[in-house]
C-alpha positions as CSV (number, residue, x, y, z in Angstrom):
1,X,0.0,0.0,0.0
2,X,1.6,3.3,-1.1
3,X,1.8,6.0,2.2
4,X,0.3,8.5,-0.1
5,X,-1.9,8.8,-2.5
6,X,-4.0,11.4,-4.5
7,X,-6.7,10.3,-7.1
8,X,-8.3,12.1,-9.3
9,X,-7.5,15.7,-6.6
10,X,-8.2,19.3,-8.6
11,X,-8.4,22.7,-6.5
12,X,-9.3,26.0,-8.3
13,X,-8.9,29.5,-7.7
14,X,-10.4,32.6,-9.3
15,X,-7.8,32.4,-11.9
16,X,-8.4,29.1,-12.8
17,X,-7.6,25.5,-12.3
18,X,-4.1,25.3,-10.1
19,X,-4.3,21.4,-9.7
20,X,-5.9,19.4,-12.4
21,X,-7.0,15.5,-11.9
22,X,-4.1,14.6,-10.2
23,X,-3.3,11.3,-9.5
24,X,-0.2,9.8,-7.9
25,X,1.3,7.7,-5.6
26,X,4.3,7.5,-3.0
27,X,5.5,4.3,-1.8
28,X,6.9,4.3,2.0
29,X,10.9,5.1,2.1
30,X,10.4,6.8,-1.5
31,X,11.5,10.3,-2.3
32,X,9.4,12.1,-5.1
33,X,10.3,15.2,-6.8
34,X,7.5,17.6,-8.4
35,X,9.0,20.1,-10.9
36,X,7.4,22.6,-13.3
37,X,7.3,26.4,-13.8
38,X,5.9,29.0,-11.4
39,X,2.4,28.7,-11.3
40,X,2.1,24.8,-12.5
41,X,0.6,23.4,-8.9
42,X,3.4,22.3,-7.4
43,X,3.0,24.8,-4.0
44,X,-0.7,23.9,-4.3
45,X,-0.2,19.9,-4.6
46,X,1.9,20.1,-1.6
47,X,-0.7,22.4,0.6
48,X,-3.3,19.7,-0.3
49,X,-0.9,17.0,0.9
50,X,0.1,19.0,4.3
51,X,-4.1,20.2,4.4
52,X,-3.7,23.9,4.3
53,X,-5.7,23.7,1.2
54,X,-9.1,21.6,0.6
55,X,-9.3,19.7,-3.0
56,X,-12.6,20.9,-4.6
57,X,-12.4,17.1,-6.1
58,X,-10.7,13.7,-5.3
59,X,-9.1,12.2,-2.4
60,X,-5.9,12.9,-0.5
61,X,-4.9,9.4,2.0
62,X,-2.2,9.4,4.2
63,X,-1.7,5.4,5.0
64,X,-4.5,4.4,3.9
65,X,-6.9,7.1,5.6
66,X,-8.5,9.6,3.9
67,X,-7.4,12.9,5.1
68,X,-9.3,14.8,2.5
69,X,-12.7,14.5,0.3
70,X,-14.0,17.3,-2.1
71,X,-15.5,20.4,-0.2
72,X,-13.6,19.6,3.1
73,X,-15.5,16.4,3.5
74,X,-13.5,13.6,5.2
75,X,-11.4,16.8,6.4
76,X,-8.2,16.1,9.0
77,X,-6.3,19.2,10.2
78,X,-2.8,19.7,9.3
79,X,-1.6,18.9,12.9
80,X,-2.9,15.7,12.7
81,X,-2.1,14.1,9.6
82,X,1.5,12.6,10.7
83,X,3.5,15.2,8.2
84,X,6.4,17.1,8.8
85,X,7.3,20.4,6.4
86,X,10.2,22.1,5.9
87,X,9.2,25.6,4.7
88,X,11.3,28.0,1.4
89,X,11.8,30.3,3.9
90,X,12.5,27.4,6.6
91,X,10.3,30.0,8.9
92,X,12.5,29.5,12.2
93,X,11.3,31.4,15.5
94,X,14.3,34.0,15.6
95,X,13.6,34.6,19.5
96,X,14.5,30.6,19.6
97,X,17.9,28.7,19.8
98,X,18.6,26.0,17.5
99,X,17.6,23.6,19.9
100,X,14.2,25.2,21.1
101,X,13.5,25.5,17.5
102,X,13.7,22.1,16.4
103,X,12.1,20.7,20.3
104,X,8.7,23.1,19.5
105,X,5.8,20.7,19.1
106,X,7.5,17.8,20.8
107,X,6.3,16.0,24.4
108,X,7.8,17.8,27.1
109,X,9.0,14.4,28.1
110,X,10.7,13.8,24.9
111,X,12.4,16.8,24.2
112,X,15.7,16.6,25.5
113,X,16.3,13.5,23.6
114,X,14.7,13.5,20.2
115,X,16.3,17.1,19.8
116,X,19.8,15.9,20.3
117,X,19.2,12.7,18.2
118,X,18.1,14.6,15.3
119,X,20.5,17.1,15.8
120,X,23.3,14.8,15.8
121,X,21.8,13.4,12.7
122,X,22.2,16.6,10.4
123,X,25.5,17.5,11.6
124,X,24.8,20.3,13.9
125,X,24.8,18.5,17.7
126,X,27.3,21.4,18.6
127,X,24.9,24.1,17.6
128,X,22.3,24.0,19.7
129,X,22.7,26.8,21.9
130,X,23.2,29.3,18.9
131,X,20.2,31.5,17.5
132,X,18.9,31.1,13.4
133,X,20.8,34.4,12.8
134,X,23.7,33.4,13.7
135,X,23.4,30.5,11.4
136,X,24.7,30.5,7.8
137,X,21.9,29.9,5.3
138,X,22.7,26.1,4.5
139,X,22.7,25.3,8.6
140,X,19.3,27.5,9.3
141,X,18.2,24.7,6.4
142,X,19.1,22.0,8.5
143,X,18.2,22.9,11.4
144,X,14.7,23.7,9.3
145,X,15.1,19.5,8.6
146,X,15.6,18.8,12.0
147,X,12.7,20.1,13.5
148,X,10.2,18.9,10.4
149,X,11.7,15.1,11.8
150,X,11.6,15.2,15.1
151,X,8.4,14.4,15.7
152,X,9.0,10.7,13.6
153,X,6.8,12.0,10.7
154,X,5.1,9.5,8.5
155,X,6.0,11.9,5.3
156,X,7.8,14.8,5.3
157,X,7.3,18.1,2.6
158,X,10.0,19.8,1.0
159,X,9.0,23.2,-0.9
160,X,11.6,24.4,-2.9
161,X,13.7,23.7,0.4
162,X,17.5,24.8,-1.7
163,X,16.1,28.1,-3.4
164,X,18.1,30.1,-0.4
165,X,21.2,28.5,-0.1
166,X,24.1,29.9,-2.0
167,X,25.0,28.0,-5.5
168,X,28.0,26.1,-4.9
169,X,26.6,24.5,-1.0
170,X,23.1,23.1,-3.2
171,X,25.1,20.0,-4.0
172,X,26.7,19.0,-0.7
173,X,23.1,20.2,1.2
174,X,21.0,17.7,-1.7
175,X,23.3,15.3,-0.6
176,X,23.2,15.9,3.4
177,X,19.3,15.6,3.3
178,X,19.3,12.8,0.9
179,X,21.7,11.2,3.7
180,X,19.1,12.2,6.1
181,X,16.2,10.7,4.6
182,X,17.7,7.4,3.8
183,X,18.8,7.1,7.2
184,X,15.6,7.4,8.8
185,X,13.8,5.9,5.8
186,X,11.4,8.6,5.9
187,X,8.7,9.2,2.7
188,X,9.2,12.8,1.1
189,X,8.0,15.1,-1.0
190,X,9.6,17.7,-2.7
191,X,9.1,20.5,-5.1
192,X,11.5,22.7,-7.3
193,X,11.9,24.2,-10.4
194,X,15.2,23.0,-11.2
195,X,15.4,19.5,-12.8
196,X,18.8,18.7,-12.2
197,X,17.8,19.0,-8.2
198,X,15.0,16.8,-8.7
199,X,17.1,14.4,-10.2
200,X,20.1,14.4,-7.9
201,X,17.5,13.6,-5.5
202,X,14.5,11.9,-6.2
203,X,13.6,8.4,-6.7
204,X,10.8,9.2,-9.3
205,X,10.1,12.7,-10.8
206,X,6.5,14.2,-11.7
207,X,6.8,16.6,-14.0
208,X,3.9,19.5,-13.4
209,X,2.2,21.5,-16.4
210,X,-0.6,23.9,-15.8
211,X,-1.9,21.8,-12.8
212,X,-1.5,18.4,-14.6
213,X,1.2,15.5,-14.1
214,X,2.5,15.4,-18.1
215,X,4.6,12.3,-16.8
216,X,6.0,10.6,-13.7
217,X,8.8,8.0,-13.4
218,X,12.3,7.4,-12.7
219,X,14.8,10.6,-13.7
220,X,16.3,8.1,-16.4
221,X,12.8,7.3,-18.3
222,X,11.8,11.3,-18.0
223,X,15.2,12.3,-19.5
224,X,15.6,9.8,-22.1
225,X,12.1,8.9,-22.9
226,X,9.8,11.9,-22.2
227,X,6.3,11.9,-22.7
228,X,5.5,14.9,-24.1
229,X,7.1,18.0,-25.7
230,X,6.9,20.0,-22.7
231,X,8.4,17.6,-20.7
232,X,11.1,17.2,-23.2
233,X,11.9,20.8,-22.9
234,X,11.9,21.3,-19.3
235,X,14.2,18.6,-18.1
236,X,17.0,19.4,-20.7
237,X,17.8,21.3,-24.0
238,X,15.6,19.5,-26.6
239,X,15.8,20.2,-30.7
240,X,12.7,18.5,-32.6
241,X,13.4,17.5,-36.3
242,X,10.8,17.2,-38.6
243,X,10.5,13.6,-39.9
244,X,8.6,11.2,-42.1
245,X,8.3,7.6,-41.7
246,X,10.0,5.3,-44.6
247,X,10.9,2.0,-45.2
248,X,14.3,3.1,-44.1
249,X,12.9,4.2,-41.0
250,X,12.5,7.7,-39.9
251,X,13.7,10.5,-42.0
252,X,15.2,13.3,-41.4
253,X,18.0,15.9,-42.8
254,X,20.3,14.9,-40.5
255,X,19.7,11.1,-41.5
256,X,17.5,8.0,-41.2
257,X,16.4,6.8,-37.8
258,X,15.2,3.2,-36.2
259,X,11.5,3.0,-36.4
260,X,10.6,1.7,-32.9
261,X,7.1,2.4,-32.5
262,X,6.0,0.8,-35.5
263,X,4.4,4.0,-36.8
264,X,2.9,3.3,-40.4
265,X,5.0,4.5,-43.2
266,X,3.8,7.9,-44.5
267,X,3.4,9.5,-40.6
268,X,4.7,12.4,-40.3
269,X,7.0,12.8,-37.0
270,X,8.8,15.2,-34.9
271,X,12.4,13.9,-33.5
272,X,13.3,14.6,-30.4
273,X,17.1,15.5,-30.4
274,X,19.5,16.8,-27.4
275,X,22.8,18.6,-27.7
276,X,24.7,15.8,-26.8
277,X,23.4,13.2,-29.4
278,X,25.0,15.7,-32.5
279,X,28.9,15.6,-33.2
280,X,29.9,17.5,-36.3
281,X,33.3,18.6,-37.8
282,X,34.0,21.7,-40.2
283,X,33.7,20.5,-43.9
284,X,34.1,23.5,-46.6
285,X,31.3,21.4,-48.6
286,X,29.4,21.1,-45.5
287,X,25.7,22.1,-45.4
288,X,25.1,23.0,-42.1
289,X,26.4,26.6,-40.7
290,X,27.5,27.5,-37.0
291,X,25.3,30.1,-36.1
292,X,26.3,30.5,-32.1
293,X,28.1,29.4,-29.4
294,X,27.0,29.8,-25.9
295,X,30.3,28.8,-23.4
296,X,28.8,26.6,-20.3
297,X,31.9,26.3,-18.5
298,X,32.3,22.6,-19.1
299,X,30.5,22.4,-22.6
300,X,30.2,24.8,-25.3
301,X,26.9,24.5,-26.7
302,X,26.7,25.1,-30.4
303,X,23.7,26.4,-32.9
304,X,23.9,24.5,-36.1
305,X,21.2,26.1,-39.1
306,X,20.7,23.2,-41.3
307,X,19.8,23.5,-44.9
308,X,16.1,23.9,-44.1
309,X,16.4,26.3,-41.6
310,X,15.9,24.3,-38.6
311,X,18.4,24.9,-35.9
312,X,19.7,22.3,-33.9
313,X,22.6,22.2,-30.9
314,X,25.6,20.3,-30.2
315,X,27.4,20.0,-27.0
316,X,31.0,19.9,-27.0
317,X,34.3,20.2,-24.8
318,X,34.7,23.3,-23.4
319,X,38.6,23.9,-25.5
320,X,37.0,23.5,-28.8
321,X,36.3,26.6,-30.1
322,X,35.3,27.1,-33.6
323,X,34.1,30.5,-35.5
324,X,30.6,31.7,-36.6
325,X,29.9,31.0,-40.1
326,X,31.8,28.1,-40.2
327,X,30.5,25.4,-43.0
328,X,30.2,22.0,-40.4
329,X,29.2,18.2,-41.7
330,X,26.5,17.3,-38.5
331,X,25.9,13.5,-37.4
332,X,23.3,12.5,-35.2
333,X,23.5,9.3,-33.0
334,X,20.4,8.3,-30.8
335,X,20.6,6.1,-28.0
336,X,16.7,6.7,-27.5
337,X,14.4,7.4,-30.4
338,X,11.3,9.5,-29.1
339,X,9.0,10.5,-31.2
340,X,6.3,13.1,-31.3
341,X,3.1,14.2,-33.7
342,X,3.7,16.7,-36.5
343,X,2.4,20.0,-35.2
C-alpha cells in the first residue's frame, strides 16, 4: 500500500484550475520530486498533501486514511495528519535557539532526547545553543530538517527547500538531506523548479504542467524517454526534427532513424534530439552553418542552421572553439528514439 496517495485531486482558484486531476502515488521510504514552472501546482499539490488547502475534487490518503474528500469532507487538520514540512523560507522562530527551535511541538517528556538525536543526525549536535541568525543559510536549512523530523513523521514536505542557499553549498546540502532521509527511511516530498535537483535527489520525478502530471517516473525514463514536448523541454535542452516515416525508417536531414514504435510508413514525426546526441566537424562542402556558441563552463553549446532552416545544438568540450559561419558536416546518433506528432 503506497503512504500516499492522490486520485483524481483538482483545486481551483479565481484564476483558474491550479491542480488538475491529479493522480499519484508515493511508496513508503520513497523520495518524489514535483518540478514545473511557477504557477504549475506544485505549491498547491503540496498544501493539499500538508491540508492547508481543501481539493474541490478527489481524495488525499495518508496510510490508507483519507485525510481529505471534495468540499472539506472527510477533512483532518494539518496537525494531525502525521506530516512534517520544511518551509522555502525554513520560517525559524528568531527569538528561539537551534535547539528550542527544532524541540517546539514535541512532548515535554521527549524533548531533551529526540532534539539531540536529530540534531546529531544533520550535523549540527554542537549548535544548539546558537540562535537562526547566527546560522549560515545552508545550517538554518538543516536545522529547518531537523525540526520537520523530530516528531517521527510519517512523510515529510520539502518546498523548494534549496532556493536560499548559495549555488556552490546546493550540491553537498542535496546530498546531506538525501543522507538524512535514507537514514531514517522517511517518505518525502519535494518540489522545485530546477530538474537537475530533482534528479540528484528523487527516486521518481513528476513533471507539473498547468496543474496536470504530463509524466511521472524514474529521472532516467523522463530524461531519455519523455512523454511529451513539454516535458522534453523542461528537463533538458531539446531540438525536434521534422521527420517522415519510410521503409528506411524515420527520415530526417540529419539522416534516417530506427523506427521503434512501429508507426505506419507515411506518418509524419517530430524527432526529439538533445545537444549531446550531434557531433559534427568543419567540412568547406558542409551544409550546415554554426550560427552561435554559448560557453557553459564545461561544454560549449553550439547552434547548427541546417539547410532547411531548422536549428539544432551540439554540445562539445569546453577547449574546442570554432568561429561563426563556419560550414560544419553534422551527425546524429540516438541512444533513444522519441518521437512526437507533427504539429
Amino acid at each position: 500500500m503506497a503512504l500516499l496517495a492522490l486520485d483524481g485531486v483538482s483545486k481551483r482558484f479565481a484564476g483558474g484550475p491550479a491542480v488538475e486531476r491529479l493522480t499519484l502515488d508515493v511508496a513508503r521510504g520513497e523520495i518524489l520530486g514535483l518540478v514545473g514552472p511557477s504557477g504549475c501546482g506544485k505549491t498547491t499539490t503540496l498544501r493539499l498533501i500538508a491540508g492547508f488547502e481543501t481539493p474541490d475534487e478527489g481524495e488525499v490518503r495518508i496510510a490508507g486514511r483519507t485525510v481529505a474528500g471534495p468540499g472539506g469532507r472527510e477533512f483532518v487538520p494539518p496537525e494531525a495528519r502525521g506530516v512534517g514540512i520544511v518551509f522555502q523560507d525554513y520560517a525559524l522562530f528568531p527569538h528561539l535557539s537551534v535547539e528550542d527551535n527544532v524541540a517546539f511541538g514535541l512532548a515535554s517528556h521527549e524533548r531533551r532526547g529526540r532534539t539531540r538525536e536529530v540534531l546529531d543526525l544533520v550535523g549540527l549536535a554542537a549548535f544548539g545553543a546558537r540562535y537562526p541568525h547566527e546560522l549560515s543559510g545552508g545550517q538554518q536549512q538543516r536545522v529547518a530538517v531537523a525540526r520537520a523530523l523530530a516528531p517521527a513523521p510519517a512523510l515529510i514536505l520539502l518546498d523548494e527547500p534549496f532556493s536560499n542557499v548559495d549555488a556552490e553549498l546546493r550540491s553537498e546540502l542535496r546530498e546531506q538531506v538525501r543522507e538524512v532521509l535514507r537514514t531514517t527511511g522517511t517518505t518525502a516530498v519535494f518540489v522545485t523548479h530546477d530538474h537537475e535537483e530533482a534528479f540528484t535527489l528523487a527516486d521518481r520525478v513528476g513533471v507539473l504542467n498547468a496543474g496536470r502530471l504530463e509524466q511521472l517516473d524514474t529521472p532516467e525514463v523522463v530524461y531519455h524517454e519523455p512523454a511529451t514536448p513539454f516535458v522534453a523541454e523542461f528537463v533538458g535542452d531539446a531540438d525536434f526534427l521534422a521527420g517522415t516515416v519510410t521503409e528506411a525508417g524515420i527520415t530526417t536531414e540529419l539522416g534516417a532513424f530506427p523506427n521503434p514504435g512501429m508507426l505506419p510508413a507515411g506518418t509524419r514525426v517530430r524527432l526529439m534530439i538533445r545537444p549531446d546526441d550531434i557531433a559534427f566537424s568543419p567540412a568547406p562542402a558542409g551544409e550546415a552553418v554554426i550560427v552561435r556558441r554559448d560557453f557553459r563552463g564545461p561544454v560549449n553549446v553550439y547552434c547548427l542552421r541546417l539547410p532547411s532552416g531548422q536549428r539544432v545544438h551540439s554540445s562539445q568540450p569546453s577547449t574546442t572553439i570554432y568561429e561563426l559561419g563556419t560550414a560544419v558536416r553534422a551527425t546524429a546518433e540516438l541512444l533513444h528514439v522519441v518521437t512526437f506528432p507533427a504539429a
